[in-house]
N, C-alpha and C positions, 0 to 999 in steps of 0.2 A: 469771102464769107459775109454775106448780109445780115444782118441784127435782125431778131422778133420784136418786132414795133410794137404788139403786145407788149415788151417787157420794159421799152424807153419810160423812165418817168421822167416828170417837168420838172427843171428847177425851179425852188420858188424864192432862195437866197444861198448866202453861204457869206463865210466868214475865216479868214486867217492871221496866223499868229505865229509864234514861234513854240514848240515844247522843250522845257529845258533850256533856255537857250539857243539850241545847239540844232535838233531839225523843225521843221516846217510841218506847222499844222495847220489844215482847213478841214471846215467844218461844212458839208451842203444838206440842202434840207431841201426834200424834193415831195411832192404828191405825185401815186400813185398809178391815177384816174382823174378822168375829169371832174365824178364828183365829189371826187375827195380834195382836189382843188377847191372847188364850191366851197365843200363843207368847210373849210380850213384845216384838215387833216392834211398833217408833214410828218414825216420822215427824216432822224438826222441820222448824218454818215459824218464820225470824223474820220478821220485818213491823215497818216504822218507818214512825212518823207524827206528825204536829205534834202541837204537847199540846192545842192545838182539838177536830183530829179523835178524841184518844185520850179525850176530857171526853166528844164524843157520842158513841162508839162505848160508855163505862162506861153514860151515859144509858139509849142502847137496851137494850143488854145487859138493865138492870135492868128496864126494862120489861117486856120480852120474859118476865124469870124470874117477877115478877110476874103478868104473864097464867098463863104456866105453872100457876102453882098454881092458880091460881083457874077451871082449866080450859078455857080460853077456845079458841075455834077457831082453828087454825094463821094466819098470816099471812105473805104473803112478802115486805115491805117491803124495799125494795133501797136505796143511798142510791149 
Protein backbone atom coordinates (compact mmCIF):
# COMPACT_ATOMS: atom_id res chain seq x y z
CA UNK A 1 0.00 0.00 0.00
CA UNK A 2 1.74 3.32 -0.89
CA UNK A 3 0.65 6.53 1.04
CA UNK A 4 -1.14 9.95 -0.69
CA UNK A 5 1.81 12.16 -0.50
CA UNK A 6 -0.86 14.65 -0.74
CA UNK A 7 -1.79 13.74 2.90
CA UNK A 8 2.14 13.30 4.49
CA UNK A 9 2.54 16.43 6.61
CA UNK A 10 6.11 17.80 8.00
CA UNK A 11 6.96 17.58 11.32
CA UNK A 12 7.93 20.67 12.73
CA UNK A 13 8.60 19.46 16.61
CA UNK A 14 7.11 17.17 19.04
CA UNK A 15 7.64 16.57 22.61
CA UNK A 16 7.27 13.64 25.45
CA UNK A 17 6.30 12.72 28.71
CA UNK A 18 4.75 10.53 30.79
CA UNK A 19 0.65 10.59 31.53
CA UNK A 20 -0.21 9.63 34.83
CA UNK A 21 2.68 8.31 35.49
CA UNK A 22 2.04 5.26 34.07
CA UNK A 23 1.74 5.54 29.97
CA UNK A 24 3.79 7.55 27.40
CA UNK A 25 2.70 10.60 26.00
CA UNK A 26 3.97 12.58 23.00
CA UNK A 27 2.94 15.26 21.57
CA UNK A 28 3.87 16.19 17.42
CA UNK A 29 3.02 19.20 15.78
CA UNK A 30 3.22 19.12 12.13
CA UNK A 31 2.32 21.77 9.10
CA UNK A 32 0.20 20.84 6.66
CA UNK A 33 1.50 22.44 3.36
CA UNK A 34 4.24 24.15 2.61
CA UNK A 35 2.65 27.39 3.16
CA UNK A 36 1.50 26.83 6.18
CA UNK A 37 5.13 25.87 7.09
CA UNK A 38 5.90 29.46 5.99
CA UNK A 39 3.08 30.92 7.64
CA UNK A 40 3.86 29.08 10.94
CA UNK A 41 0.70 27.49 11.04
CA UNK A 42 1.09 23.80 13.26
CA UNK A 43 -1.05 21.30 13.95
CA UNK A 44 -0.81 19.36 17.44
CA UNK A 45 -1.56 15.58 17.81
CA UNK A 46 -0.98 14.15 21.30
CA UNK A 47 -0.99 10.39 21.22
CA UNK A 48 -0.66 8.13 24.38
CA UNK A 49 0.59 4.90 24.60
CA UNK A 50 1.97 2.09 27.00
CA UNK A 51 5.62 2.36 27.52
CA UNK A 52 5.71 -1.31 25.25
CA UNK A 53 4.28 0.39 22.40
CA UNK A 54 6.37 3.84 22.93
CA UNK A 55 9.94 1.27 23.30
CA UNK A 56 8.82 -0.24 19.57
CA UNK A 57 7.52 2.76 18.14
CA UNK A 58 11.55 4.56 19.32
CA UNK A 59 12.81 1.03 17.73
CA UNK A 60 11.23 1.54 14.29
CA UNK A 61 11.75 5.10 14.26
CA UNK A 62 15.45 4.42 14.46
CA UNK A 63 15.42 2.02 12.16
CA UNK A 64 13.44 3.73 9.61
CA UNK A 65 16.25 6.93 10.16
CA UNK A 66 18.97 4.39 9.80
CA UNK A 67 17.67 3.14 6.36
CA UNK A 68 17.24 6.69 5.62
CA UNK A 69 20.73 7.54 5.50
CA UNK A 70 22.00 4.81 3.87
CA UNK A 71 19.55 5.42 1.19
CA UNK A 72 17.57 2.50 1.00
CA UNK A 73 14.29 2.13 -0.78
CA UNK A 74 11.15 3.54 0.90
CA UNK A 75 9.17 1.00 2.84
CA UNK A 76 5.61 1.03 4.17
CA UNK A 77 5.59 -1.19 7.18
CA UNK A 78 2.33 -0.60 9.09
CA UNK A 79 2.24 -2.29 12.65
Amino acid sequence: MKPDMDLICALTSFSVGTLDGRDTMMVIETATTAEEYEQGVRRQMPVAMTAEHARELGEALLLAARAALMGDAPSYALN
